[in-house]
N, C-alpha and C positions, 0 to 999 in steps of 0.2 A: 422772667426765669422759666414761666411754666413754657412759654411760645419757644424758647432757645430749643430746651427738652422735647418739644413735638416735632422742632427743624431737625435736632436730630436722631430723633427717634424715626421720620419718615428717609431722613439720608440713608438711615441703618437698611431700613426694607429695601432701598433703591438699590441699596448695595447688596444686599442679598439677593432681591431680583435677579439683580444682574450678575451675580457668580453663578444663580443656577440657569439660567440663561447659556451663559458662557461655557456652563460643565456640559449641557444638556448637548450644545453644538458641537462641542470636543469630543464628546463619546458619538455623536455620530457622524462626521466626519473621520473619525480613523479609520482605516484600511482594514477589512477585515481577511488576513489571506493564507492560501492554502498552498499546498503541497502536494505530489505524489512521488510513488517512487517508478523510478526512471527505467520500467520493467519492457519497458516499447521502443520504439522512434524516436527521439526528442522533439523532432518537427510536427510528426504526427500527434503526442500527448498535448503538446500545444495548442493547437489547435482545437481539438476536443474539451481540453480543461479549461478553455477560455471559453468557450458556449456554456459553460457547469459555472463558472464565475458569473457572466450573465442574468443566468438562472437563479443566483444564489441572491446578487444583490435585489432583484426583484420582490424578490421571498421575505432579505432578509429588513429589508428599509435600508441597509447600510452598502456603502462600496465593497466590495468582494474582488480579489484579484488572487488569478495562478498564479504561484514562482514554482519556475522548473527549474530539477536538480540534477547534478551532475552524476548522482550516486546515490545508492544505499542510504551508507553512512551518511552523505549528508541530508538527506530525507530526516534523518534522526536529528541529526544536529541542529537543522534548523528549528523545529519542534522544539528541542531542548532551550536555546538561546531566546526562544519568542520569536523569531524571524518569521511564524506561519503559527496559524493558533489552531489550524486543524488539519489534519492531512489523511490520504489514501496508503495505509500500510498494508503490508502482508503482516501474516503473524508473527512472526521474529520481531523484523522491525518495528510492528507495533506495538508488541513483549515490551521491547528495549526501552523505546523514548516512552511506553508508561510508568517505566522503573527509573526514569530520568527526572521525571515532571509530576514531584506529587500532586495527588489529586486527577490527576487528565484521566479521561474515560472514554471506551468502545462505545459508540450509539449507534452503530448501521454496517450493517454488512451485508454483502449482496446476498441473493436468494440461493446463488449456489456455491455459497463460501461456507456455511452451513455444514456445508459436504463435498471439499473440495480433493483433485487428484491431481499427478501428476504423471506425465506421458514421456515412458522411456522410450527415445527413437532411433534407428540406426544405420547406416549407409550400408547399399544396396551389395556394395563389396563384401561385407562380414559375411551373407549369407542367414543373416540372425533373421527369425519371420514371427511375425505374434503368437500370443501364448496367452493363457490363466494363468500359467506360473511362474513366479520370479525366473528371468532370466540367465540362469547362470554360466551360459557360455558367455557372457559379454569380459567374464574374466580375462585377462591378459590382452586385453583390446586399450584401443584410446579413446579417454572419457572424457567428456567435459560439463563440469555445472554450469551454474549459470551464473548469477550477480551470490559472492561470496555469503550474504546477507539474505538471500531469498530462501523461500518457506520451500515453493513449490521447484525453485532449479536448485537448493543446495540442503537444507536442514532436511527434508522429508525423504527425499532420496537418499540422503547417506544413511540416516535412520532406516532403510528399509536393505541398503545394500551391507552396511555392518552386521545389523541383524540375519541377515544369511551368508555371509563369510566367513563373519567375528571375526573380521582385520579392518584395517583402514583403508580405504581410496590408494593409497600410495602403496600399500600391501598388496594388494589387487589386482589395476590395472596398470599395461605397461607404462600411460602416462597421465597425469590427471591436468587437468585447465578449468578456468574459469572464464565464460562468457563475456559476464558481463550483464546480461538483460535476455531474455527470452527470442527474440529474434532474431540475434546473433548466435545464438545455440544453434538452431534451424539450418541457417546460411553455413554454422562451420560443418554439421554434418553431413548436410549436405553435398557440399562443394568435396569431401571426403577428408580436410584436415583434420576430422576427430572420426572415430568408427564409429562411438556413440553417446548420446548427448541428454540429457532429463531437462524438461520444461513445465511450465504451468498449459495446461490441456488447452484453458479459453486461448490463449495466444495461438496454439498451432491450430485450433477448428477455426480462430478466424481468418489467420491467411491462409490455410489450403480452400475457404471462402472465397477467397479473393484470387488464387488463382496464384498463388505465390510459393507455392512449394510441388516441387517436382515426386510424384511419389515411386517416378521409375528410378530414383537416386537415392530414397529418405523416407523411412517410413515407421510407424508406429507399431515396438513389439511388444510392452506388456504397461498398464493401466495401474498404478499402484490401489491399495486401500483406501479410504476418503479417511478427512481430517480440515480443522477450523483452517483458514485462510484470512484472505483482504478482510482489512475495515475500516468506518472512520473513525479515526481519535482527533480527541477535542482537548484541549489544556481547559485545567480546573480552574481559571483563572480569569477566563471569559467575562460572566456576569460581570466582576467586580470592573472591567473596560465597558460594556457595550451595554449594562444593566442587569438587574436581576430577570430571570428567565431568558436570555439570550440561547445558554448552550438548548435548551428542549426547543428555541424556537429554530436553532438548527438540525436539529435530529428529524421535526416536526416535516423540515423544508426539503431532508434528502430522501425521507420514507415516502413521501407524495411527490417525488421525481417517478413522472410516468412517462415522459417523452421521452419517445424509442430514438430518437437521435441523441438524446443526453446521455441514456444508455448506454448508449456503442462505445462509451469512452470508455470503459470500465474493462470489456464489454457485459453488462448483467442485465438479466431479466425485470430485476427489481429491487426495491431495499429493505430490508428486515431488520430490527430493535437487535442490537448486540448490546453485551454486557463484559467487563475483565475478564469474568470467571472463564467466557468462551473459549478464552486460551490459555488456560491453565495447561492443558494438554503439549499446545506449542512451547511454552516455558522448562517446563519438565522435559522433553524429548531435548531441548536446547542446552538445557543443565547436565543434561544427562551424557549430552558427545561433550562437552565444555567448551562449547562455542554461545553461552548465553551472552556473553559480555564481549563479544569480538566485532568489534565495531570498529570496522579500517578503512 
């Protein structure tokens, strides 16, 4: 009797072995993956967010993979479904899918998201030329934002142009449009299909960089205020997949991203500890046009 009880008293360990074993494999083996929002190039994000995937699995012991998104919205969506357990938001969009996903939290945000702006630009036609001061001949002209969901082409600018007309976009100017993403903002004002356009600033200093924007066509008339921007959000739900201390061991892995070619994806000097609170700001200016929950 007592030998039966040792045989299976020792099956029982073998078998417990081997479920932890088995779990131990399965949490690291899963795919650990990420997101941004689609504020550039597709081709070009691509490319940069797969050298940061790279980077990440190295850091994190586990597989790390981009998924590029078509949109905004679905930047959010994926976040919200599990389809990506961390992603590169602006502030809106990060507002949003943290108010989707209890528990997920800000951990890094670039060095100059801190204190981010936006660049109102204009074709060469208006006549419009830089200024300190809000713009407000750009009245009765054609506008265009950018991705309906961005901080720096759509929430900050309107917030800065309602606040000096007290009307709407559609009040205003004779016609209003949406981009899409930053770099199509650029190309429409340029080319002259919009008179004038709001972007996020790093997009236009890095392709007039590059040699990509005509400034006898397009050019930069007034700098708005600064205010929080990009970050990365994490789901609270991390640990309980890949282990306890998982999410800090990724916060850990993008604050000690030093290499200036990981960088340039962003593009940021560097990464700095974020927290929710940092965007209370963006939530409330979001609340306040009532486009907090307009995820299209």
């Amino acid at each position: 009797m007592k030998s039966a009880r040792k045989r299976v008293t020792a099956c029982g360990r073998i078998l417990l072995s081997f479920l932890l074993v088995t779990c131990s494999t399965f949490l690291s083996a899963q795919t650990f993956t990420f997101t941004a929002i689609p504020d550039q190039d597709e081709t070009r994000l691509t490319e940069r967010f797969g050298r940061v995937a790279t980077y990440l699995s190295q850091q994190l012991g586990t597989e790390v993979r981009y998924i590029p998104v078509k949109s905004y919205p679905a930047a959010v969506a994926a976040f919200r479904n599990d389809q990506v357990q961390l992603a590169w938001f602006g502030g809106l969009t990060g507002v949003q899918a943290r108010n989707l996903v209890p528990g997920s939290e800000a951990i890094a945000q670039g060095a100059e998201d801190t204190a981010f702006k936006t660049y109102f630009i204009a074709h060469s036609s208006t006549g419009l030329k830089a200024g300190d001061a809000f713009p407000a001949a750009i009245a009765g002209k054609s506008f265009t934002f950018g991705s309906k969901g961005s901080t720096s082409g759509r929430l900050m600018p309107e917030f800065f142009v309602r606040e000096h007309f007290k009307k709407a976009p559609e009040q205003i100017f004779s016609r209003v449009g949406f981009s899409g993403d930053h770099s199509r903002t650029i190309a429409l004002v340029q080319s002259g299909a919009y008179d004038v356009g709001v972007l996020n600033y790093t997009v236009w200093d890095e392709e007039l960089k590059l040699g990509k924007i005509d400034t006898s066509k397009v050019s930069v008339i007034w700098t708005t205020p600064t205010y929080p921007d990009y970050q990365w959000s994490i789901r609270g739900d991390v640990d309980s997949k890949w282990g306890a201390g998982f999410k800090q061991k990724v916060q850990k892995a993008l604050l000690e991203m030093k290499d200036p070619k990981l960088l340039e994806a962003f593009p940021r000097s560097a990464f700095v500890p974020a927290q929710n609170s940092d965007y209370a700001p963006i939530e409330d200016t979001a609340v306040s046009l009532g486009i907090m929950d307009e995820i299209m």
